[in-house]
Structures are given as C-alpha cells and as structure tokens.
C-alpha positions as CSV (number, residue, x, y, z in Angstrom):
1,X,103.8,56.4,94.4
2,X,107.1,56.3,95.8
3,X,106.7,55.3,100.1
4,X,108.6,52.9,100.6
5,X,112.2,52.0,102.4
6,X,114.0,49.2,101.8
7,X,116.8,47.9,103.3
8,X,119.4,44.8,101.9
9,X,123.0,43.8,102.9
10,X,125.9,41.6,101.8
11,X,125.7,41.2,98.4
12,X,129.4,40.6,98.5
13,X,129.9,41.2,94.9
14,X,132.9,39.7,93.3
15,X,132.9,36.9,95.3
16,X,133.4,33.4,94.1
17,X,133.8,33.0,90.5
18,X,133.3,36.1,88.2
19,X,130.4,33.9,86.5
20,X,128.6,33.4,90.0
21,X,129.2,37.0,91.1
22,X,127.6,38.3,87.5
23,X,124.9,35.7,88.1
24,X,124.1,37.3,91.4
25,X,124.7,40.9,90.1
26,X,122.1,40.2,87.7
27,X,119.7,38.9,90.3
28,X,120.0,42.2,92.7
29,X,119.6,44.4,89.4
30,X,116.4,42.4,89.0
31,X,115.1,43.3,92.4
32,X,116.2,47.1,92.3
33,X,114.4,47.0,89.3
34,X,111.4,45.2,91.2
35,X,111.3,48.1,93.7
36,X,111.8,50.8,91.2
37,X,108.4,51.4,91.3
38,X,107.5,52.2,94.7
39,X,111.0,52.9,96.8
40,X,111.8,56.1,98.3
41,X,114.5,55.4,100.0
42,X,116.9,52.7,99.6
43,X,119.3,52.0,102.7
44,X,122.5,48.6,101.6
45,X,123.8,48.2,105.0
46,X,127.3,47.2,103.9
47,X,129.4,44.4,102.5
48,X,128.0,45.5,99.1
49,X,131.0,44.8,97.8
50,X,133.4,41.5,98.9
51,X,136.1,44.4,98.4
52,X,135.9,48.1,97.6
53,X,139.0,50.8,97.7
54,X,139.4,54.3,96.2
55,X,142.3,55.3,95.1
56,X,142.6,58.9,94.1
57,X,141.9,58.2,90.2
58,X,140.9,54.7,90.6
59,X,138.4,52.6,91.8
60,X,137.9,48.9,91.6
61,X,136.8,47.4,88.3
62,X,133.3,45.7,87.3
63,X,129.9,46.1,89.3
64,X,128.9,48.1,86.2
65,X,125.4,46.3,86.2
66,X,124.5,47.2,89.7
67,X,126.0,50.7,89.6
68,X,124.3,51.7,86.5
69,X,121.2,50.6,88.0
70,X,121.4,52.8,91.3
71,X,122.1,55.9,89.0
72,X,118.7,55.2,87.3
73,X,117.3,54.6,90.4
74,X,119.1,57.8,91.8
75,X,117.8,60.2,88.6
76,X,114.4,59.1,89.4
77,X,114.3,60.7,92.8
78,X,115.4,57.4,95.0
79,X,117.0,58.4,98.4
80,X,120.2,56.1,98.5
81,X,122.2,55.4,101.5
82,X,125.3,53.5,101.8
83,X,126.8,51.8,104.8
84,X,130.5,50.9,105.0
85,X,130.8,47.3,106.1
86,X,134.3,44.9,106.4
87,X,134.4,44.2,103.8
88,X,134.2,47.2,101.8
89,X,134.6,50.5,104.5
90,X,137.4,52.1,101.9
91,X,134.4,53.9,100.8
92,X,135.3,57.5,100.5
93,X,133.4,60.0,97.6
94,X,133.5,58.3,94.8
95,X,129.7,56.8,95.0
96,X,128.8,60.2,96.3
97,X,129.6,61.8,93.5
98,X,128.5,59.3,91.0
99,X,124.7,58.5,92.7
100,X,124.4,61.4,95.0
101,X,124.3,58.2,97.8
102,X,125.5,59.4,101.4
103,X,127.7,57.0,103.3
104,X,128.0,55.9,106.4
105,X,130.4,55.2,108.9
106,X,128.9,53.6,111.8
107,X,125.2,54.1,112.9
108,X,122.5,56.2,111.8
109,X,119.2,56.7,113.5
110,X,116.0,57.8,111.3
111,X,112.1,58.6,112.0
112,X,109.6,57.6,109.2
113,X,106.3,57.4,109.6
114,X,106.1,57.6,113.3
115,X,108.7,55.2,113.8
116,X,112.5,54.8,115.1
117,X,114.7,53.1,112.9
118,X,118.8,52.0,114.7
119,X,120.6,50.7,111.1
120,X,124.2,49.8,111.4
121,X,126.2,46.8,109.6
122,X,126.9,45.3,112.7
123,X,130.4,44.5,112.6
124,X,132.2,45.2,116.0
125,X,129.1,45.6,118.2
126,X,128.1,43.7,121.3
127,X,130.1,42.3,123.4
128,X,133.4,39.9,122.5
129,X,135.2,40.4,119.3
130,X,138.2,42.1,120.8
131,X,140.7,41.2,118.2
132,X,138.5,41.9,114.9
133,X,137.4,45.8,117.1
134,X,141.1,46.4,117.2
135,X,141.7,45.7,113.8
136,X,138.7,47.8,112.7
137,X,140.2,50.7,114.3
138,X,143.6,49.9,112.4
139,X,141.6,49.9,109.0
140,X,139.4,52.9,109.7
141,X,142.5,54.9,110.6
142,X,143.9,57.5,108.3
143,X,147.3,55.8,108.3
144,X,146.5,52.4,107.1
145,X,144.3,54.3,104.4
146,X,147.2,56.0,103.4
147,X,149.4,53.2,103.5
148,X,147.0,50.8,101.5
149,X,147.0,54.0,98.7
150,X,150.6,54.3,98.5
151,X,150.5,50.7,96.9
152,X,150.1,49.8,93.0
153,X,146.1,48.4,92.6
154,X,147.3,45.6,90.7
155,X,148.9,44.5,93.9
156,X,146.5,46.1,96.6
157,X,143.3,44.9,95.0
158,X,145.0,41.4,94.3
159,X,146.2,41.1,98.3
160,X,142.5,42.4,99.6
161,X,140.8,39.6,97.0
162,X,142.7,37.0,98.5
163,X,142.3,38.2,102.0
164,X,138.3,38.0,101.1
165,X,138.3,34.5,100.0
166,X,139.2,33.1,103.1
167,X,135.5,34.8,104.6
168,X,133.2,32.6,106.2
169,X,130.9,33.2,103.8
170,X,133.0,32.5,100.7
171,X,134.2,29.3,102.1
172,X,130.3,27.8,102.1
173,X,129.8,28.2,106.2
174,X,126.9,29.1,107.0
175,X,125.8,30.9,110.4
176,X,123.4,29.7,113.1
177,X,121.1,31.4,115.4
178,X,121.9,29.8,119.0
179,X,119.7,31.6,121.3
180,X,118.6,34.8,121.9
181,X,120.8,35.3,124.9
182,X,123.9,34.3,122.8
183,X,122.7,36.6,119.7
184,X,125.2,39.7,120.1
185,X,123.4,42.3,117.9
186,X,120.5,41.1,120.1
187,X,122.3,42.0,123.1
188,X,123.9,45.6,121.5
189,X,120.1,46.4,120.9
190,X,118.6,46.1,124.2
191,X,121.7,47.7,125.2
192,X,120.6,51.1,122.7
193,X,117.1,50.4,124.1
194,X,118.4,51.7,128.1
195,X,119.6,55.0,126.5
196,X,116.4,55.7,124.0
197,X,113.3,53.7,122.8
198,X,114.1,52.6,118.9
199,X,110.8,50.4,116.7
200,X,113.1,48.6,114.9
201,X,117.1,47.9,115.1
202,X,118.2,46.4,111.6
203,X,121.7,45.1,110.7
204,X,123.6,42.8,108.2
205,X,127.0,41.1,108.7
206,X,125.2,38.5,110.3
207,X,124.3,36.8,107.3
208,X,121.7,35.0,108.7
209,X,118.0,36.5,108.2
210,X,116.4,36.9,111.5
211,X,113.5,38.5,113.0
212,X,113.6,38.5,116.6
213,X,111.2,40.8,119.2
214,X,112.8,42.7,122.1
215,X,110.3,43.4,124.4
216,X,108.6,45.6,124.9
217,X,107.6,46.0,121.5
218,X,110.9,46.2,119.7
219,X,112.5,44.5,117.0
220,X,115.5,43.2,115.9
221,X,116.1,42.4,112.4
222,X,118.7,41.3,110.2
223,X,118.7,40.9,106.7
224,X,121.1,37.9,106.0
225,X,122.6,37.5,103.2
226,X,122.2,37.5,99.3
227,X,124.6,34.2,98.3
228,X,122.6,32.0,100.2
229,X,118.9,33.6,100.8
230,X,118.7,36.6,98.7
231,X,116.8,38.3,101.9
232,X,115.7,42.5,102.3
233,X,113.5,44.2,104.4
234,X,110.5,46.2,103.7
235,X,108.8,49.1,105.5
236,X,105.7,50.1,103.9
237,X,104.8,53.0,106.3
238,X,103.5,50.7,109.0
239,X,105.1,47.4,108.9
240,X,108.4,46.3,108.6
241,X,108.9,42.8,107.1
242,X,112.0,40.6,106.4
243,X,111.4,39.0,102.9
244,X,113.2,36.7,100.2
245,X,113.4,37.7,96.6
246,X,112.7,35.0,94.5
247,X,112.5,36.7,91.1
C-alpha cells in the first residue's frame, strides 16, 4: 500500500569524478527502488543535481539512471516534488514534462495525516548570509537566466562545473552542528513557528543530518547529505524519522 512520504536532499550528482558520481547514482536508484513499494509521495529538497540548466532544446547530459527511475516511479502513481536548491535552481519545465514532478521555488507548506509539514532547501534563510541572499536574487532573476542561455553549453555547463567544484562539499569539508542557538535553520523555524504552528520543519543544504526539537513539540529536521551519510526522512502517517540507507 502506497502511504508513505519521503523526503532526501543533496545528492549533488556529477560531482567528483564521473565514476564516484555513477557509484552514488547507483546507490540512490537502489533506495528509490527500496521505497518503490510503499511511497506516495516523494519530496528531493534540492541540490539534486551539483549543476542543472535548461536551455530551450537542451538540458545537461547523464543522470539517466536516476531519471529513468523517477519516471517508473512516476507511472506507478508516485507524487514527485522537486525543490530548486543552489546548486541546481535553473530548473524550469523540463522535469515537469518528463515526470509530471512539480517544482519549487522557495517554501511549501503541506498537511498529511493530521500534521504540518514547512519543506524548503534552506539556502538563504535565517539570519546572516547577506552576500550569498544577494547573489541568489541575481541568479533567480530573469536576466541572469537569460544571460546564462544566450551562452554555448559547451562553455556555460563547463564554467558552472568548475564553479561547483570549489563547494564545501566537493572539497571533503564537512559541517558541524555548534549549538542550537547558532543553528540558522533552527532559528528561521522558530521564527515560522510566531506566525503559525508547523509539526515538522525539514530542510537540506545543511548537509549535516540533524534532528533537533523546538519546543513546544516541534521539530526541526534536516536530511544531510548523500556523499558522506546517504541520510532521508520517513513519515509513515505518524512519525517522522531521519534514517541512513545502507543498502
């Protein structure tokens, strides 16, 4: 019986070495086979891809694993939702037309089940960042897009793959949780939480998996990364848990 929602982030495919991005593409088509079987709805909160742009005939090439894999999953009834992250919000129709999937821009709040769900990537929320929010805006605007399109792919996707190489991520750092008072998603959340009451506020970008409670009896979760911990989240109709897929 399909009840189930699951949420991932930051698969960051192409990154590395092609033979290290195939390995990992593998490994996610392994767990979208694993939840085949019981997911409703599946909800990849962004960085999906390390780059992603659509031109008006072309898109970028590979991923042909994974994307072949959320058709099936798509034809069998599977509710797909795709968040734009930084790494890959050049996301325009393509993947709608191919999956059906709906993207997002920015937030979206759902009810399942009884229970409030805040899902965003997470990129440019909370408080500090001023440089990288200005910069988001540039890239989000209609201008840049149009710039970025007016140059040959060989070029454009060759700039944006060197640009994504220099990531955090890429380069082996790793995050660390400080506090809770220093967590910035954290703070964004109980920020939502004075305007309306939300069960469970669940980003990636982070790329750390954590599971923190807000009181009252909210939570914040975020669902890492899948280079390093190969992390998702699972709501089963009255739980939500953070889990690793070691398949």
């Amino acid at each position: 019986m399909r009840s189930k929602l699951y949420f991932a982030s930051d698969f960051h495919l192409g990154a590395l070495t092609l033979e290290k991005s195939r390995e990992r593409e593998d490994r996610i088509v392994r767990w979208l086979e694993f939840i085949s079987k019981d997911a409703a709805e599946l909800y990849l909160l962004g960085d999906v891809f390390d780059f992603w742009f659509e031109y008006a005939s072309v898109v970028p090439k590979g991923y042909i694993r994974f994307l072949g894999k959320l058709a099936s999953l798509a034809d069998a009834g599977v509710k797909i939702t795709l968040f734009k992250g930084n790494h890959d919000m050049w996301m325009f129709g393509y993947l709608t037309e191919e999956l059906g999937a709906t993207i997002i821009s920015n937030e979206l709040i759902i009810q399942h089940a009884g229970k409030k769900f805040y899902l965003h990537h997470g990129d440019g929320l909370g408080p500090g960042d001023q440089k990288y929010k200005i910069l988001k805006r540039f890239f989000r605007s209609k201008t840049c897009q149009w710039l970025f399109a007016r140059i040959h792919p060989n070029l454009g996707v060759g700039i944006a793959n060197r640009w994504s190489r220099k990531s955090r991520l890429v380069n082996g750092a790793h995050d660390e949780f400080i506090s809770e008072e220093k967590e910035w998603l954290a703070l964004h959340s109980k920020k939502v939480l004075q305007q309306q009451p939300i069960d469970y506020f669940i980003y990636g970008h982070r790329h750390l998996p954590l599971d923190i409670t807000i009181p009252p009896n909210s939570r914040y979760i975020n669902l890492g990364e899948w280079i390093n911990y190969n992390t998702y989240a699972v709501f089963d109709g009255e739980q939500l848990h953070l889990c690793t897929w070691n398949g």
